[in-house]
N, C-alpha and C positions, 0 to 999 in steps of 0.2 A: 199042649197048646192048641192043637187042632180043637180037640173036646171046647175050649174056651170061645176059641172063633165063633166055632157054631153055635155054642149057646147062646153067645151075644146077637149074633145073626138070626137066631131061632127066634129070641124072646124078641126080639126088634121088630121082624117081621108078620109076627102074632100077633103085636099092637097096633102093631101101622094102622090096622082098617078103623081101629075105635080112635086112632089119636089128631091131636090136632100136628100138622106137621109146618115146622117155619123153613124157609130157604133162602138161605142169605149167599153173603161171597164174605171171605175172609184173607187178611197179609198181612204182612211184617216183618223181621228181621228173625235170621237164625243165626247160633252163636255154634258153628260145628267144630267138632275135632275128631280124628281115628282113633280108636281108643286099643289098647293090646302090644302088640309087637313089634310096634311102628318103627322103633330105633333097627332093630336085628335086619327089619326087611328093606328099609328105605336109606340107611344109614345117620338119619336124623331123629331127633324126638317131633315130634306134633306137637302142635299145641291150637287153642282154640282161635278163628279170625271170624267174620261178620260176612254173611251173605242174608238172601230176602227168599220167602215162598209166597205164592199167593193160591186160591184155587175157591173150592163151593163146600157148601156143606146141606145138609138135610137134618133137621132135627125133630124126633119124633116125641113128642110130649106123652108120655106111658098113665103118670099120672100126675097129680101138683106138684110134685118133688123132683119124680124121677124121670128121664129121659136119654134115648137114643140117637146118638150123633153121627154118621157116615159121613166121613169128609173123602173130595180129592183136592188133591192138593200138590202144584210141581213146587221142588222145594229143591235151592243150589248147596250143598252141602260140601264136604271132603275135609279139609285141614290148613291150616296152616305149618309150615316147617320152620323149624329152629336150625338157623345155618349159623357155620363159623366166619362167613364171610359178610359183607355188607349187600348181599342181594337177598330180593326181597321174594320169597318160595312161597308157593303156596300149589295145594290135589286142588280141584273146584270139582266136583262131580254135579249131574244136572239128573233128578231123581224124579217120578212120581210116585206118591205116596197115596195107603189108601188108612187114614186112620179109621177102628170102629170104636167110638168112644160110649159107653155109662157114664150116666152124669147126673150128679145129686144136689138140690138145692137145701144146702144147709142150713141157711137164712135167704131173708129176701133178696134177690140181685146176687148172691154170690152160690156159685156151683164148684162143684171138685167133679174132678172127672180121671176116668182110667177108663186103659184098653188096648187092644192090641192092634198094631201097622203092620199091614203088608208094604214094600216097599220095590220099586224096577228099578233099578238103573237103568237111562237112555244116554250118556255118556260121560266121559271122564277125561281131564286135560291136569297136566302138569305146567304151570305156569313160573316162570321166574325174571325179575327183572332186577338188572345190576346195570346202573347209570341209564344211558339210553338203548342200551340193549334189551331187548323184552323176546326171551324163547321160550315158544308153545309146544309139548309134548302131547300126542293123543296118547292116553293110557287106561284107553276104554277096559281093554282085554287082560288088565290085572286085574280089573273086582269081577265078583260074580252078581250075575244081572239080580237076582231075588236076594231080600234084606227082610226078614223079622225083624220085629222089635215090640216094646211096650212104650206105653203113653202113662206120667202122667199130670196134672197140671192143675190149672182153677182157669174160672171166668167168675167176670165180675158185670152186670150189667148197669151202665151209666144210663141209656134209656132201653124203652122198650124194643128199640130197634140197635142200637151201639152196645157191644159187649168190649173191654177189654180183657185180656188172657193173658196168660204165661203156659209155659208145655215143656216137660226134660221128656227124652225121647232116648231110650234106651237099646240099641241094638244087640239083638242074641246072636245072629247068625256070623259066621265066621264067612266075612266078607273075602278074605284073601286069595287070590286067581292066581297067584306068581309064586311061585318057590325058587330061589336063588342058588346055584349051582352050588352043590356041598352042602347044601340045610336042608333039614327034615319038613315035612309036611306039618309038624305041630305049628306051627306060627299064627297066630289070630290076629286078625283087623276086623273092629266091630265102629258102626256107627255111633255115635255118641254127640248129645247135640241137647242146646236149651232154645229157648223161641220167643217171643213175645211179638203180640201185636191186637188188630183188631177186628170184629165182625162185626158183618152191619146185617139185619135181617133183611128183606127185601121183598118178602108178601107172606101171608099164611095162606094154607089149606086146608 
């Protein structure tokens, strides 16, 4: 995976001076869930609830087709929980992500793209509300701050400046900071997540 990083970063970086580069800002909605162990370690299953990212991008035009994308990107992620009671649970984690995307236009206006995310955690809260009760848990220090993952997705461009997108976002890295007294260290929590939204470019260079 390292190998991959850097190639993408190498070849990115080796075009940059010939290419035309756009810079937009891009948002929209994320559809996240913890994907792994979630029942053993939480005592609920996960399932997917709706939060937003927003953040910039840079995209390096390589040649008519192919292209380099570095996004940042803060993006609210974690899960929702499946409870036996009528309150309403949900992880919210608050993340920044760095996707490095390849991106190929297959026909006009429409790209596929893959690539690999670095990703931080900057915090994490346990939320649940049952009637008018609403209790906030900070549960920074059960995930581990660094998150791998892969990208991949399409853009669709409506004009020259408006792209629509979708993005599944697949996390490798075994997120889990917490082992539960009596269980083993095998237990995985990985990020797992779909996206849709939009960019707008915002000048070239």
């Amino acid at each position: 995976m390292k190998k991959l990083i850097l190639g993408i970063a190498l070849f990115g970086g080796l075009s940059a001076a010939n290419a035309q580069i756009d810079l937009g800002v891009k948002g929209g909605l994320n559809f996240p869930t913890l994907s792994g162990d979630s029942r053993q370690l939480m005592g609920d299953q996960t399932k997917f609830r709706t939060d937003f990212y927003v953040g910039g991008y840079a995209n390096y035009k390589i040649t008519d087709q192919i292209s380099f994308q570095p996004e940042l990107l803060y993006s609210k992620q974690g899960a929702g929980i499946k409870t036996t009671d009528n309150s309403n649970t949900k992880i919210v984690t608050h993340n920044i992500n760095i996707p490095l995307m390849g991106r190929y236009e297959i026909m006009e206006g429409l790209n596929l793209e893959f690539g690999p995310q670095l990703g931080f955690l900057v915090s994490a809260k346990a939320k649940s509300e049952e009637g008018k009760t609403d209790t906030k848990v900070k549960i920074t220090d059960n995930f581990k701050t660094f998150d791998f993952g892969l990208n991949f997705g399409a853009g669709y461009k409506v004009t020259d400046e408006l792209e629509i997108n979708a993005r599944f976002t697949k996390g490798l890295s075994n997120i889990n900071n917490v082992f539960p007294e009596g269980m083993n260290n095998n237990y995985k929590i990985t990020n797992t997540y779909f996206s849709i939204g939009v960019a707008y470019k915002l000048m070239e260079m």
